[in-house]
C-alpha positions as CSV (number, residue, x, y, z in Angstrom):
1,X,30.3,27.7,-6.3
2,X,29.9,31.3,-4.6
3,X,32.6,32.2,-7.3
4,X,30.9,30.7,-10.0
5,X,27.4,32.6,-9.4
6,X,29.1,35.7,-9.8
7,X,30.0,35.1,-13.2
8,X,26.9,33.3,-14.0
9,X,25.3,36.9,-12.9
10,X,27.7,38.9,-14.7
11,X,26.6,36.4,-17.7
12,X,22.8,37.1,-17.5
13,X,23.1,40.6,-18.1
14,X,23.0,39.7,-21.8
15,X,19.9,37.3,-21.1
16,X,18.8,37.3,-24.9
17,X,22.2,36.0,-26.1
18,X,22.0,33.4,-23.7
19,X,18.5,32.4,-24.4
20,X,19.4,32.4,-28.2
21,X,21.9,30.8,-27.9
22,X,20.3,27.5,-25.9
23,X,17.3,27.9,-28.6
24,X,19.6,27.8,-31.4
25,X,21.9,25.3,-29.8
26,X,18.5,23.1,-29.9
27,X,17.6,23.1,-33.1
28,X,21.0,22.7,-34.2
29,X,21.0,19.6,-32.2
30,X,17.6,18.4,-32.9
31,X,17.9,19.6,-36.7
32,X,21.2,17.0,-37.4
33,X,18.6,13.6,-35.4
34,X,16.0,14.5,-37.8
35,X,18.9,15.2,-40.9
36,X,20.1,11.6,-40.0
37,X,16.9,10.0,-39.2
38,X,15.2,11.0,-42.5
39,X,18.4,10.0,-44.4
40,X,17.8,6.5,-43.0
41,X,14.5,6.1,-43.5
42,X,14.5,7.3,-46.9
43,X,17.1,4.8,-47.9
44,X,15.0,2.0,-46.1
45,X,11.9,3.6,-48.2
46,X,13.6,3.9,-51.6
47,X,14.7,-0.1,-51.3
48,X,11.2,-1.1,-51.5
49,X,9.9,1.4,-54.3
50,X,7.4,3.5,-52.9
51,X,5.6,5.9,-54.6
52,X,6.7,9.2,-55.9
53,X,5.5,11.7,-53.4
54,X,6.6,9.8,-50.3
55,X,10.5,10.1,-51.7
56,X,9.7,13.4,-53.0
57,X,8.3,14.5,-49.5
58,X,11.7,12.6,-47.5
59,X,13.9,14.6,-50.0
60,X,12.4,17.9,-49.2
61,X,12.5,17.4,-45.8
62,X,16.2,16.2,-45.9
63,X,16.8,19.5,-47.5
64,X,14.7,21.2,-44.6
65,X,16.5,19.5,-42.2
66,X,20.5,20.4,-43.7
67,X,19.3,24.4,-44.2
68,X,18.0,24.3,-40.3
69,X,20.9,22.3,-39.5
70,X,23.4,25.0,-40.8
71,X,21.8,28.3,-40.0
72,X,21.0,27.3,-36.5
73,X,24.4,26.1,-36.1
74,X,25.7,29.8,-37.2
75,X,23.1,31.3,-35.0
76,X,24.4,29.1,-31.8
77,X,28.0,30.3,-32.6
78,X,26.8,33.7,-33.2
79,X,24.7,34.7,-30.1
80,X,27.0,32.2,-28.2
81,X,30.3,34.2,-28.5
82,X,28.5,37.3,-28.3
83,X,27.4,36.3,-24.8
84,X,30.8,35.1,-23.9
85,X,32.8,38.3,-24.8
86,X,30.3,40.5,-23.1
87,X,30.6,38.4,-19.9
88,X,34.2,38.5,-20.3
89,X,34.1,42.3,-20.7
90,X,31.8,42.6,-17.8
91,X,34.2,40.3,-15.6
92,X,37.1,42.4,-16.2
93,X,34.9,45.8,-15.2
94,X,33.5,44.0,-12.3
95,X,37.1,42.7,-11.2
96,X,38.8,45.9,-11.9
97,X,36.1,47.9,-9.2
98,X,36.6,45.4,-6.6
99,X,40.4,45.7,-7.0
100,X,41.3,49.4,-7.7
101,X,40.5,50.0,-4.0
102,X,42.9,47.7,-2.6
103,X,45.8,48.9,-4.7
104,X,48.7,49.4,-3.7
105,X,48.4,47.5,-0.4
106,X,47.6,44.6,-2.4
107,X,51.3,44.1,-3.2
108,X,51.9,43.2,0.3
109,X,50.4,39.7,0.3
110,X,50.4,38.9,-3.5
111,X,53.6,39.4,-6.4
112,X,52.7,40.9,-9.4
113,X,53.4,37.8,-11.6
114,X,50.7,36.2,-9.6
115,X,48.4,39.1,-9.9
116,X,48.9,39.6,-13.8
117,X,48.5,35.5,-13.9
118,X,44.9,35.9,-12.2
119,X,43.9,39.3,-14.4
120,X,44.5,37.8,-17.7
121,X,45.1,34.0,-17.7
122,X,42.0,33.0,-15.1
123,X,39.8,35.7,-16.7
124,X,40.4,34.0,-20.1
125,X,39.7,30.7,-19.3
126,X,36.4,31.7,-17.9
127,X,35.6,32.6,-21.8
128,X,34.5,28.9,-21.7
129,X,32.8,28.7,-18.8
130,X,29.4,29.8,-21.0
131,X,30.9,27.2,-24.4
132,X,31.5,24.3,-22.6
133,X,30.2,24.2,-19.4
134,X,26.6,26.2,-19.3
135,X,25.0,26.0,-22.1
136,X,25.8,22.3,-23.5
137,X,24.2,20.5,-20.7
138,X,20.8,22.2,-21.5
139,X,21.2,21.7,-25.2
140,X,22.2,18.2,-24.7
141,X,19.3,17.3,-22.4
142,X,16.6,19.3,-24.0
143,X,17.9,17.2,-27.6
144,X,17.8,13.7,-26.1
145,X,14.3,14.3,-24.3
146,X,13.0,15.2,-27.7
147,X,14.7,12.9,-29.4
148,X,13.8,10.0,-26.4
149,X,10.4,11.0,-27.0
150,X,10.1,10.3,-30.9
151,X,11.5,7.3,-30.5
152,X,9.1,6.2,-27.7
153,X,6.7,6.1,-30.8
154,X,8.3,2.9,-32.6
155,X,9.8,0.9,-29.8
156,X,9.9,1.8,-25.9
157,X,13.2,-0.3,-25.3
158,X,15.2,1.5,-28.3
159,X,14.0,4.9,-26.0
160,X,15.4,3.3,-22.5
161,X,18.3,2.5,-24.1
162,X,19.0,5.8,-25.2
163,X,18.1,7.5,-21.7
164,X,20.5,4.8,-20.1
165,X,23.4,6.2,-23.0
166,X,22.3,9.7,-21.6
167,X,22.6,8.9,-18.1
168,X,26.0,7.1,-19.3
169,X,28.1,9.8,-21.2
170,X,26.1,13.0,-19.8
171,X,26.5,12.5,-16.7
172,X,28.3,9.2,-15.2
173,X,31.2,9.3,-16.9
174,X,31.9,13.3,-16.7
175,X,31.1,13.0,-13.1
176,X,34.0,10.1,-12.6
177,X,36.8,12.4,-14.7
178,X,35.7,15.3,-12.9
179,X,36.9,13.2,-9.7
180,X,39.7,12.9,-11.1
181,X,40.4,16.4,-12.9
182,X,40.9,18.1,-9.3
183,X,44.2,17.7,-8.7
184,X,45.5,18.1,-12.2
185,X,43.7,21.6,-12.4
186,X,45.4,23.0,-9.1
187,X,49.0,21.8,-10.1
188,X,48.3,23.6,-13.6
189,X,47.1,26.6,-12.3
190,X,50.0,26.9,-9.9
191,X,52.6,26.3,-12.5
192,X,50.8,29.0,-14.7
193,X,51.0,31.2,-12.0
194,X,54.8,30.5,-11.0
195,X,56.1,30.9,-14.9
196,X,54.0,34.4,-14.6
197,X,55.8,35.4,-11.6
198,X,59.7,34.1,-12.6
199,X,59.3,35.7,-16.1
200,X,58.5,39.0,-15.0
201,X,61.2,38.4,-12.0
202,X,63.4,37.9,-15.0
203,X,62.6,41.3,-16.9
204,X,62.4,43.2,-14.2
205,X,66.0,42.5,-12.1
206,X,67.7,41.2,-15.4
207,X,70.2,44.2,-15.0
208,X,71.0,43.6,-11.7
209,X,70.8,39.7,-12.4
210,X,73.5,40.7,-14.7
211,X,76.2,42.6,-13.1
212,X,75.8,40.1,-10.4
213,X,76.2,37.1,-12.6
214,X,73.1,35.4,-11.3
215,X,71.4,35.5,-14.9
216,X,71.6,32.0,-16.0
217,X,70.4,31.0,-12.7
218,X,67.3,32.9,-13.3
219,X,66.9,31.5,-16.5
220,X,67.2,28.3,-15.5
221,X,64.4,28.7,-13.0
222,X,62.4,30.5,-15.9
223,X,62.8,27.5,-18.2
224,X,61.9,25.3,-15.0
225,X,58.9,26.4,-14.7
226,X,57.9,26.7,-18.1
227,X,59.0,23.0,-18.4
228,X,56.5,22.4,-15.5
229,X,54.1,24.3,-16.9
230,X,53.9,22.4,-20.7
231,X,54.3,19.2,-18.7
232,X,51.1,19.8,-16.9
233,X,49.5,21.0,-20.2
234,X,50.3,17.5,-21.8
235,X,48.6,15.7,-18.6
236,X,45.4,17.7,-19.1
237,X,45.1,17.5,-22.4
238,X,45.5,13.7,-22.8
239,X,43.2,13.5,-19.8
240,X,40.5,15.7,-22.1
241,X,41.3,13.0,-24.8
242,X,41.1,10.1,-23.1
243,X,37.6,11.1,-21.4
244,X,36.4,11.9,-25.4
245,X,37.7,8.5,-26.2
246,X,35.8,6.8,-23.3
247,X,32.6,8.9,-24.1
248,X,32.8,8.0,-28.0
249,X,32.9,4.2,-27.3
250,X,30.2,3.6,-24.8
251,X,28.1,6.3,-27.3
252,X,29.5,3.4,-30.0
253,X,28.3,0.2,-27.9
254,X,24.9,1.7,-27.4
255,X,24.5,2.2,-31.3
256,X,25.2,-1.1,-31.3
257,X,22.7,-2.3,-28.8
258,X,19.9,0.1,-30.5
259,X,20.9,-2.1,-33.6
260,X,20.8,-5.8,-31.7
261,X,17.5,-4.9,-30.3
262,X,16.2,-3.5,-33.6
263,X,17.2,-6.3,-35.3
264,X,15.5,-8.6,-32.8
265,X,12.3,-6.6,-32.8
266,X,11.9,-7.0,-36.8
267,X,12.8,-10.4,-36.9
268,X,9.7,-11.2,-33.8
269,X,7.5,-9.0,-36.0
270,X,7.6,-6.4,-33.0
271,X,9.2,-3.3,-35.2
272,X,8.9,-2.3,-39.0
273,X,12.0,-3.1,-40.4
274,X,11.8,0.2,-42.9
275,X,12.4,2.3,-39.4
276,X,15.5,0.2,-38.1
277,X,18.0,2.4,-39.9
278,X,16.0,5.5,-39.0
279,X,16.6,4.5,-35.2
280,X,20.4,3.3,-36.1
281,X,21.1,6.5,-37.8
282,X,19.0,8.7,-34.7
283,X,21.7,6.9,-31.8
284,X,24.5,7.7,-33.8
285,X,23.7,11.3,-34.0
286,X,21.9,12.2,-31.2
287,X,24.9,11.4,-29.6
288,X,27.1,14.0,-30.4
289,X,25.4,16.4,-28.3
290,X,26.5,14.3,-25.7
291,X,30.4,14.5,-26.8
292,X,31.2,18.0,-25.4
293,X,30.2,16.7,-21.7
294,X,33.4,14.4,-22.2
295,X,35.5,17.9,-21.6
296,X,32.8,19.0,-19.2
297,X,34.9,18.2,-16.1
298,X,38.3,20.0,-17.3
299,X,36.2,23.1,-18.1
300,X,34.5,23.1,-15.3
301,X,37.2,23.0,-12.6
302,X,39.3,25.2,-15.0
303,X,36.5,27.6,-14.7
304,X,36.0,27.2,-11.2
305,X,39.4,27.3,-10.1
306,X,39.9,30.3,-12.3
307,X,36.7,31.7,-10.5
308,X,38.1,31.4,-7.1
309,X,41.4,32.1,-7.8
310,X,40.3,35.7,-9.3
311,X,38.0,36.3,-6.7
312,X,39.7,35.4,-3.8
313,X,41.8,38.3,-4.7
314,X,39.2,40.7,-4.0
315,X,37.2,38.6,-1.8
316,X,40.0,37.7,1.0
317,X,40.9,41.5,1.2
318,X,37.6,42.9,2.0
319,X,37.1,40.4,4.3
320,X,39.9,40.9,6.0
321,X,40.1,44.5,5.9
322,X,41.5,46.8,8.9
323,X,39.6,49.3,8.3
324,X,36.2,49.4,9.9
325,X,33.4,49.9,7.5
326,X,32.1,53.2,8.5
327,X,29.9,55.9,6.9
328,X,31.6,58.1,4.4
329,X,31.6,62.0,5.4
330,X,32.7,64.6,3.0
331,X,35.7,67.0,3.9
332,X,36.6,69.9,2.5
333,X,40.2,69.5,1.0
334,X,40.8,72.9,-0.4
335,X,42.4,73.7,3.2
336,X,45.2,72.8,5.5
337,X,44.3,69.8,7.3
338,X,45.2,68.9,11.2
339,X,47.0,65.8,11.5
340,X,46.4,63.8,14.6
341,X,47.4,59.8,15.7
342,X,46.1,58.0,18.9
343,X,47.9,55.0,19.7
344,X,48.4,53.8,16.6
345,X,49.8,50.6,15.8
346,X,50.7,48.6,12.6
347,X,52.2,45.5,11.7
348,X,52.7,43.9,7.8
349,X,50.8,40.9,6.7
350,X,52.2,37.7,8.0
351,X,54.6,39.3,10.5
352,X,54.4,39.3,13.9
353,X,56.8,42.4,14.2
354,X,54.9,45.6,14.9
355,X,56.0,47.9,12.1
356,X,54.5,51.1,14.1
357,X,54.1,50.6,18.2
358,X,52.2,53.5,20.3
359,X,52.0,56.1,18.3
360,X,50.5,59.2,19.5
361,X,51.2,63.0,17.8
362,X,49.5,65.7,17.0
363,X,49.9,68.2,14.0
364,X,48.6,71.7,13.6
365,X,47.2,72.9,10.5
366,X,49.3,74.9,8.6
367,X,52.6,73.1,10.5
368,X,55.8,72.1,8.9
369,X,56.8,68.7,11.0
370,X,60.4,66.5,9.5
371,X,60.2,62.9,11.0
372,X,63.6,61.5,11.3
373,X,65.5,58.4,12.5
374,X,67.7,55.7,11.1
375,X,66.7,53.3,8.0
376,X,63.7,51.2,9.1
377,X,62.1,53.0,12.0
378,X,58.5,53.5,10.5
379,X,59.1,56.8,8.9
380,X,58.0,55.8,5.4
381,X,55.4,53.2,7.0
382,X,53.5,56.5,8.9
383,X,53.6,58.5,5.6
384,X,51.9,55.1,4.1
385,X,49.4,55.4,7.2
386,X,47.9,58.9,6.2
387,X,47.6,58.5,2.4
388,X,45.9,54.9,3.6
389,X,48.0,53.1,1.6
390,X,48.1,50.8,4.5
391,X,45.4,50.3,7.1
392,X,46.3,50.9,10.9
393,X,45.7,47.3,12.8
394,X,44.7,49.7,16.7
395,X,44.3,53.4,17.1
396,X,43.0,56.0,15.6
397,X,44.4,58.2,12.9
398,X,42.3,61.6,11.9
399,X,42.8,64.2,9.0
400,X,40.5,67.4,8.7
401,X,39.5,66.5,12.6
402,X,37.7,63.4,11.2
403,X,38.4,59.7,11.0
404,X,40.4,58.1,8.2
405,X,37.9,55.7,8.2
406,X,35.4,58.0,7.3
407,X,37.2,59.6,4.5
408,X,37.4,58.4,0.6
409,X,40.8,57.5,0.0
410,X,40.5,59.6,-2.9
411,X,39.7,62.6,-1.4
412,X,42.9,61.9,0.7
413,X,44.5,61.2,-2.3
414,X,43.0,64.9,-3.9
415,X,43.6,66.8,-0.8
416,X,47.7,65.6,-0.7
417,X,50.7,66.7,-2.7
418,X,52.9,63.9,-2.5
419,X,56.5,62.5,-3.3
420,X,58.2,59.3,-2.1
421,X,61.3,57.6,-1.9
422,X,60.4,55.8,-5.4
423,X,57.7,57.5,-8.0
424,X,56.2,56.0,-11.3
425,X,57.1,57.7,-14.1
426,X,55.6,56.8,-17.5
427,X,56.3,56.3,-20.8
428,X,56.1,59.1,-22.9
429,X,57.2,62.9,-22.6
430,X,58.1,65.1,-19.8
431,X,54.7,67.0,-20.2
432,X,52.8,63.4,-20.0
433,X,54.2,62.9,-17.2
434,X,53.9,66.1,-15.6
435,X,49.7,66.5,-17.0
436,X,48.8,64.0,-13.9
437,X,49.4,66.3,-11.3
438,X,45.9,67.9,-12.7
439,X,43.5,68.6,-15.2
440,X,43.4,71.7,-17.4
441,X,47.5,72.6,-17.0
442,X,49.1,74.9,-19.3
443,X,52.8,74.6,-20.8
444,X,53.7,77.7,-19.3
445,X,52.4,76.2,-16.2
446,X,54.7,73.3,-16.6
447,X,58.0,75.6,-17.6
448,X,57.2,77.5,-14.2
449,X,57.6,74.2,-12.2
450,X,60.3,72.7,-14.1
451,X,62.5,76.0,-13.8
452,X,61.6,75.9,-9.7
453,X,63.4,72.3,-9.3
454,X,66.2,73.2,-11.6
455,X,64.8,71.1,-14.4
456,X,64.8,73.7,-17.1
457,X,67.0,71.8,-19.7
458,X,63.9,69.7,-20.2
459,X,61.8,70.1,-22.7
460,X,58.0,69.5,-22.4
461,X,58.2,67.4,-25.6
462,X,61.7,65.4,-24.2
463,X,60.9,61.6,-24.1
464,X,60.6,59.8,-21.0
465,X,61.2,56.0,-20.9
466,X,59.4,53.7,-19.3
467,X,59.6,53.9,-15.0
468,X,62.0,56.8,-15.9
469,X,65.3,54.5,-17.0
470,X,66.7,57.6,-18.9
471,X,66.9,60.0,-15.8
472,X,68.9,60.1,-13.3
473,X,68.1,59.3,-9.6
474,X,67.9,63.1,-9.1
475,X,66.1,63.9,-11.8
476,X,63.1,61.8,-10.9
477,X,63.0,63.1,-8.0
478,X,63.3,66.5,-9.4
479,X,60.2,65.2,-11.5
480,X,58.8,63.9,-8.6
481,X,58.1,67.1,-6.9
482,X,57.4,69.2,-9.7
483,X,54.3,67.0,-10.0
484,X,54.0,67.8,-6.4
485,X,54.1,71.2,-6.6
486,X,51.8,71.4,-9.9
487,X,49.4,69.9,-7.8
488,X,48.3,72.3,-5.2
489,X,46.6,70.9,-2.3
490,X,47.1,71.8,0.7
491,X,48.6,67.9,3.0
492,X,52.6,67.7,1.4
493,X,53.9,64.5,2.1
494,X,57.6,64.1,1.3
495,X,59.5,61.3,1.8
496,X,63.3,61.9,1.3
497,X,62.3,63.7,-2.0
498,X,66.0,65.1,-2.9
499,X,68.0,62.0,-1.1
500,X,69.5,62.0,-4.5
501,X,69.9,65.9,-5.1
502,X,73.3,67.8,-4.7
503,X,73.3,70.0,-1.5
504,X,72.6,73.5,-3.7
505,X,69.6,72.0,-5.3
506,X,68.3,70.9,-2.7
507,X,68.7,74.2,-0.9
508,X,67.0,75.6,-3.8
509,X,64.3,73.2,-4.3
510,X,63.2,73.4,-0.1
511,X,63.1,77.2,-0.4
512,X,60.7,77.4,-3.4
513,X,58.5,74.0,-1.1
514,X,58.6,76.4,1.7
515,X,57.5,79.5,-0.2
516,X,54.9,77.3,-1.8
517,X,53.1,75.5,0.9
518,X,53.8,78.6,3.4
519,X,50.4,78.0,4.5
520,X,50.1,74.3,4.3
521,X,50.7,71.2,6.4
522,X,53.9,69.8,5.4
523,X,55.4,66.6,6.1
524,X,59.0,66.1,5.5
525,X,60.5,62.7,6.1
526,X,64.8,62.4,6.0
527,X,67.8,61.2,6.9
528,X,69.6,64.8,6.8
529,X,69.6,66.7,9.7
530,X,70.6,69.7,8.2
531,X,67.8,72.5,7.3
532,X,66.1,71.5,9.9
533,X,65.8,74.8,11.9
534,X,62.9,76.2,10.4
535,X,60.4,73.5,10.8
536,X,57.7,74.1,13.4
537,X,58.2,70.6,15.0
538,X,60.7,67.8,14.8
539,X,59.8,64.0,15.4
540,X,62.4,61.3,16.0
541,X,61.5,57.8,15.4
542,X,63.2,54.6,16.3
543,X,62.3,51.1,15.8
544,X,58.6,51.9,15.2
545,X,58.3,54.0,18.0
546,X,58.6,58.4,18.7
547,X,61.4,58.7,21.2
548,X,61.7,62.7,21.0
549,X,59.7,65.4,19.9
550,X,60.2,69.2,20.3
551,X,61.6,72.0,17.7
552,X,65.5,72.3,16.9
553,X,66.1,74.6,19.7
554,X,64.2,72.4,22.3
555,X,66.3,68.5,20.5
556,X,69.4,70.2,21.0
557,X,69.3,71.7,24.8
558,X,67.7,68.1,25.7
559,X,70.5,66.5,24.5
560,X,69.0,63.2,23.5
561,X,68.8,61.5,20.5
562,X,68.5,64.1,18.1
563,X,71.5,65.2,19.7
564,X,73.8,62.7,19.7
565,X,72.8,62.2,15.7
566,X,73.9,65.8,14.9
567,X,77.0,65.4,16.2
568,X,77.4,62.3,14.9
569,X,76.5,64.1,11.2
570,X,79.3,66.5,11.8
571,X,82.1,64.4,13.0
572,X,80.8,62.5,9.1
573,X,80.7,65.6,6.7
574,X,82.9,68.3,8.7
């Protein structure tokens, strides 16, 4: 229910529509009893001749009745839908805010089918939340009060009986489906969200899939699920028609019993029999208001489940959140920040394995620092620590002298030129995706950088397709670091940014980084050990932990690590 109340506030932002819309829904509702009742008791009336003005007073009424009947009707659908797509359009901004703070890390507990699944699936199936579960209670009661109450006037049973139907199909018999919706609803959303996450499985590896012969497998599991999927489809919706079935016959058998009981009451003299079709006719119609509460139960644990689903999202994530919640302080970005860690440690979601044990360092401003150490020591993990992509479990972690607690992310975001082991590029031209480095920058501009990382056969207007699949593995990272360097803050984080570039162009590429960010903090994370003799400070990690730190000179006479993996480098290349 919290769920729910969120979108019932994000609805009342447009409180006219909704009040409109229950207004109109009424006299809809209320217009079609009095249609139906003044059809019947004309025809009663006409049977025994009366005079002219009483049929001439029914007919115009009648017409009345059909005009309000039609333009209320319009007016319901009207203000209704206009309510709906705003609260839809206020979900998605409302969702989007809570989320955009948690990207990327977010991809650590949930896959991106799922996620698309809950952005655009579960938002649209709250559209009916405000159709078919708000609103149509309200109207429905409001109706059969009024309703109840005119017929109180000619026979006090006829009324009961229509507040026991009430009871009956608005509430009873949606209450007993909706026991039994529950589990339907969970197996549908989870097939949804599976045939979400294999499909875009499927687009996204169906190269590799391919040269690996594994696509028909894939496939399969695609058409699995989507079999799954339509399967629970068909449960639900014959559950939806068998509830309307259920609702339209007990709404028949209490016509019925209006009509036994009229009967009775004009045959003891008790009722006049001219308004015995008038309270037939009123049963019959004042009952379909009562006909949408037989899908009452699917919408509402559709919308619920879509509600929690959604939020938990956003919900579970802030709860949960590393980070302690502490008060903003502004930093100035527009110089070179000291880095500094204090026993730091990290560990992924779900895993027991520490990712980052005991890390301690320190890092002058204006220091150039390479991090090294085989595949899977934490090298890439730390980088994720100081952008706070990820969100250190112990320690302390400072930038600027202050902690990264206190910081906006996107100020550490602003303040850092960055390039990892894999970059987004978009779809579009070079100069598209070069313009996101910053605001306001020129083509010249552009040129400069692109002639800096040996790019210059590119054009500004050359297409770029989408996540780059029509350059090379060098040439994003080329890309990658031109963006970098058009940039021009003063925190360079570099994470194997020319693992993929020929040993001249890479030469090249680190002289113009070095002439660049001469005065910056730079970060350089690799694999290479070569080039190394110019930083100010060299860090070796292993298995999520610093083993050695000290410059070239001061690795090489210890003889450790560092060492050993030189040598081991040259016995390799020489």
């Amino acid at each position: 229910m919290k769920d729910l109340k969120i979108v019932v506030n994000l609805m009342f932002r447009e409180k006219k529509d909704v009040f409109y819309s229950i207004l109109f829904g009424f006299l809809a509702g209320i217009g079609a009893v009095s249609l139906f009742a003044n059809s019947g008791y004309l025809i009663s009336k006409a049977a025994i001749m009366p005079p002219l003005y009483v049929l001439t007073i029914s007919i115009a009424l009648l017409k009345l009745f059909s005009v309000t009947r039609a333009v209320s009707r319009y007016g319901e659908r009207y203000f209704s839908h206009r309510a709906t797509f705003t609260k839809l359009s206020n979900l998605r901004q409302y969702f989007f805010e809570k989320l955009e703070p948690l990207a990327p890390q977010i991809f650590q507990k949930y896959r991106s089918g799922d996620l698309l699944s809950r952005i655009v699936g579960d938002v649209e199936s709250l559209q009916n939340f405000f159709l078919r579960v708000y609103y149509p209670p309200i109207v429905m009661v409001i109706v059969f009060l009024a309703t109840i109450a005119f017929t109180a006037f000619f026979s006090i049973a006829v009324a009961i009986a229509l507040v026991l139907g009430l009871i009956i199909t608005g509430f009873l018999v949606p209450l007993w489906f909706s026991l039994k919706r529950k589990e339907i609803d969970n197996q549908l959303r989870e097939s949804r969200g599976t045939v979400s996450t294999e499909a875009i499985e499927f687009f996204y590896g169906f190269r590799d899939l391919k040269l690996y012969y594994r696509l028909d497998e894939q496939a399969n599991n695609l058409v699995n699920a989507s079999a799954t999927y339509v399967n629970e489809q068909r449960k639900v919706a014959g559950n939806e028609l068998y509830n309307q079935s259920v609702n339209q016959l007990i709404s028949l058998i209490v016509s019925w019993i209006v009509l036994g009981m009229g009967a009775y009451f004009v045959a003891e003299g008790q009722l006049d029999g001219v308004f015995l079709a008038m309270l037939v006719m009123v049963s019959l119609t004042v009952f379909e208001n009562s006909t949408p509460m037989a899908a009452f139960p699917g919408y509402y644990h559709d919308s619920r489940r879509a509600a929690n689903r959604l939020f938990s999202v956003v919900e579970k994530e802030e709860e949960n959140s590393w980070e302690e919640k502490l008060e903003i302080e502004e930093v100035n970005i527009n110089r070179p920040p000291t880095i500094e860690l204090q026993n730091v440690n990290f560990s992924f979601p779900y895993e027991d394995r520490l990712a980052l044990k005991d890390i301690n360092l320190h890092l002058q401003s204006g220091s150039k620092t390479a991090i090294v150490g085989p595949s899977g020591s934490g090298k890439s993990t730390l980088l994720m620590l100081l952008l706070k992509v990820f969100s250190r479990n112990e320690g302390e972690v400072k930038l600027w002298n202050k902690s990264i607690g206190k910081l906006m992310d996107e100020d550490i975001w602003n303040g850092t030129n960055i390039a990892l082991q894999s970059n987004h590029f978009f779809y579009g031209t070079i100069r598209d995706n070069l313009r996101i480095a910053k605001d306001g920058l020129s083509d010249d501009e552009m040129k400069a950088v692109l002639n800096k990382v040996k790019l210059q056969q590119f054009s500004l207007s050359d297409p770029v397709l989408e996540k780059g699949e029509n350059l090379s593995g060098g040439e994003k990272q080329r890309l990658a670091i031109a963006r970098a360097m058009l940039k021009g803050s003063h925190l360079w984080l570099l994470d194997e940014p020319t693992s993929s570039v020929d040993i001249l162009t890479e030469s090249h590429i680190y002289k113009e980084l070095m002439k660049q960010g001469e005065n910056d903090t730079m970060i350089f994370v690799s694999h290479r050990l070569t080039g190394l003799e110019k930083m100010d400070q060299i860090i070796v990690m292993e298995n999520g932990t610093i083993i050695e730190t000290g410059s070239y000179d001061e690795l090489m006479n210890k003889k450790g690590y560092f060492y050993k993996m030189k040598e081991i480098e040259k016995d390799v290349f020489l």
